[in-house]
C-alpha positions as CSV (number, residue, x, y, z in Angstrom):
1,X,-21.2,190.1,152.4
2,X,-20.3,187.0,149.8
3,X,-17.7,189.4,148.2
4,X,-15.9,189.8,151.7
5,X,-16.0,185.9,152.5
6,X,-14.3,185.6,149.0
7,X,-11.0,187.9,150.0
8,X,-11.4,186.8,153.5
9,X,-10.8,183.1,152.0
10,X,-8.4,184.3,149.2
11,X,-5.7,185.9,151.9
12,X,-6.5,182.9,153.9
13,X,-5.8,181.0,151.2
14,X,-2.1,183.1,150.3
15,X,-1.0,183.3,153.6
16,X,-1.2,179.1,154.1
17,X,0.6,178.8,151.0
18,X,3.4,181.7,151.6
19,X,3.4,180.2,155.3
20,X,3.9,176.6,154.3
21,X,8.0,177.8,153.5
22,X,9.5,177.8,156.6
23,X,12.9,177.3,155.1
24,X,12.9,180.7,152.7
25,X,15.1,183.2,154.2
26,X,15.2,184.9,151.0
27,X,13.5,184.3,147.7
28,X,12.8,186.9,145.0
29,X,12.9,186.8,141.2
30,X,13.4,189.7,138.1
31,X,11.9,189.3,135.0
32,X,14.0,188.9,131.6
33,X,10.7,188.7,129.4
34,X,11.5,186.0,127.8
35,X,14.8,186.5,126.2
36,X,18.0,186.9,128.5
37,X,20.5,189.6,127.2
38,X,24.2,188.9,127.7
39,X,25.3,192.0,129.4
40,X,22.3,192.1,131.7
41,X,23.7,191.3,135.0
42,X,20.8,190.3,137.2
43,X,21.5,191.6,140.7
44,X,20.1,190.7,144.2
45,X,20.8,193.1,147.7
46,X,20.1,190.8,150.9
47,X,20.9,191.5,154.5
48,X,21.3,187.8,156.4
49,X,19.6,187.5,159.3
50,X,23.1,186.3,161.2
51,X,26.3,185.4,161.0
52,X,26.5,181.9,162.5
53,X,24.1,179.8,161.0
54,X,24.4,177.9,157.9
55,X,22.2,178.5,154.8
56,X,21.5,176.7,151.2
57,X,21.8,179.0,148.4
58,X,20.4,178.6,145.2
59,X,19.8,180.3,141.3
60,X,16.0,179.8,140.5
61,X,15.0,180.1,136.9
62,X,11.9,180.3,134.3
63,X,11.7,178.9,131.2
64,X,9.5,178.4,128.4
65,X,9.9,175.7,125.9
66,X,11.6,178.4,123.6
67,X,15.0,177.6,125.5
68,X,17.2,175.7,122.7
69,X,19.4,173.8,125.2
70,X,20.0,171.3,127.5
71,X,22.1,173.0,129.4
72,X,22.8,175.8,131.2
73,X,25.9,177.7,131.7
74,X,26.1,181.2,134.4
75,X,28.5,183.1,136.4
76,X,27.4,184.3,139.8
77,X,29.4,186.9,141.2
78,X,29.0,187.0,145.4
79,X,29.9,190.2,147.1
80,X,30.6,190.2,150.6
81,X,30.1,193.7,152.6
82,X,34.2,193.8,153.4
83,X,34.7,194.1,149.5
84,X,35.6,190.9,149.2
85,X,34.6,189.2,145.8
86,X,33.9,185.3,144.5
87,X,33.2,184.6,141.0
88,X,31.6,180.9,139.6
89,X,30.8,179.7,136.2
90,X,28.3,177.1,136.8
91,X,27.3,174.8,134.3
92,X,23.7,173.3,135.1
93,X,21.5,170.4,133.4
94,X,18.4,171.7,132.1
95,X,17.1,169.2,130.0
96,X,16.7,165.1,129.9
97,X,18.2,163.6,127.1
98,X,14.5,162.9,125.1
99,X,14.5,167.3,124.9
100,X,11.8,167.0,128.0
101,X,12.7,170.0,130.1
102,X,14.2,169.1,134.0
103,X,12.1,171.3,137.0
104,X,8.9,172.0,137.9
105,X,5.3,173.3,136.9
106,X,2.6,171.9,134.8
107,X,2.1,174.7,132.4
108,X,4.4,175.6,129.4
109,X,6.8,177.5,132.1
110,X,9.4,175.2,133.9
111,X,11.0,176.4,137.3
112,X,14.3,175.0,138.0
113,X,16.1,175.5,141.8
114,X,19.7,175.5,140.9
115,X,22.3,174.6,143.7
116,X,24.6,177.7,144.1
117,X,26.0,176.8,147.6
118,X,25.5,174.4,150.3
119,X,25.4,171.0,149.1
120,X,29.1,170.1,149.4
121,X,29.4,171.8,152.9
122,X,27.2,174.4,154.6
123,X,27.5,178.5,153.7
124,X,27.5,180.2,156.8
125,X,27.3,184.3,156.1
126,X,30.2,185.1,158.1
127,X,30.6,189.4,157.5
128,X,27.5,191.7,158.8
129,X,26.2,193.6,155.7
130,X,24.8,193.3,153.1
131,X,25.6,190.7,150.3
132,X,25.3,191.3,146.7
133,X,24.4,188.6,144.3
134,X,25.2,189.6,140.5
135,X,23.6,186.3,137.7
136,X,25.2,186.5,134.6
137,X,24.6,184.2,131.4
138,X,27.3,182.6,129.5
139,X,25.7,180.7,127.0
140,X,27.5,180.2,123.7
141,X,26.8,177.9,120.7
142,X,29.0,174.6,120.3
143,X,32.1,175.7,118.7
144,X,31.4,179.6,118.6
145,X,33.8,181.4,120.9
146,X,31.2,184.8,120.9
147,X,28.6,184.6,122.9
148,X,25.0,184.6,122.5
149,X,23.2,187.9,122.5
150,X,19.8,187.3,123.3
151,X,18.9,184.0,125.3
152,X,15.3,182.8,124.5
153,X,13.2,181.0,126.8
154,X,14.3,182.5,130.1
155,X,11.5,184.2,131.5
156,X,12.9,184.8,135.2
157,X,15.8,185.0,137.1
158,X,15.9,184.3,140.7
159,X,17.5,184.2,143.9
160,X,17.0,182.0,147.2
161,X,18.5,181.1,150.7
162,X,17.0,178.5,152.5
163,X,17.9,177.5,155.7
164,X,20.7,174.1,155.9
165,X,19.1,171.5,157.3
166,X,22.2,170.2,159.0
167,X,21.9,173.4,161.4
């Protein structure tokens, strides 16, 4: 009987946190363990729930304190169901000044929620379908036009749509 009050309070205790979201549309993460290849192209499939509404989207990562720089660069790759393609390289800031890392968690493991699109004006999903995401590093060292193979300290690699708040 005290075992089933313990996984009666432990899904209790999931579903308030997973239920506490209510502006995740879509938010799901692949693992690089630990070291980020160049030519792995991290992809994400996701059907919107309509074609009206306007959504936040954003590039979620992990890292450890093994990442060696303050910054981040990517190129995110959105595919419409028509066909129709957009490319970005994205340059984020992953790091203060003092080497302490930018995002959140209190372990050794930062999480950082990366504007994709959004912020300047909202991203409405205007094709039925489904949408392809492809995350791409393009990291290089200052002055090196090759670049790097194998990108330490990324752990994750994630994907999120969040409802806009100015729907």
């Amino acid at each position: 009987m005290q075992k089933n009050k313990y996984w009666i309070l432990c899904v209790l205790l999931v579903l308030s946190i997973v239920s506490c979201d209510s502006n995740r549309v879509f938010d799901e993460y692949k693992s690089v363990s630990g070291q980020w290849d160049k030519d792995n192209i991290v992809t994400f499939k996701v059907v919107p729930p309509d074609t009206t509404n306007a959504y936040n989207l954003y590039v979620n990562l992990r890292n450890t304190e093994d990442y060696k720089f303050s910054n981040l660069r990517l190129i995110v790759e959105l595919n419409y169901p028509n066909g129709k393609t957009q490319k970005d390289t994205l340059e984020y800031k992953m790091a203060n000044p003092d080497g302490t890392f930018l995002g959140t968690g209190f372990t050794d493991i930062k999480e950082s929620k990366l504007w994709y699109k959004g912020y300047n004006e909202p991203f409405v999903f205007d094709e039925d379908g489904e949408y392809t995401i492809n995350v791409q590093h393009a990291m290089r060292e200052n002055g090196s036009i090759n670049g790097i193979d194998k990108l330490e300290g990324i752990t994750d690699v994630g994907f999120r749509i969040e409802h806009s708040q100015t729907n």
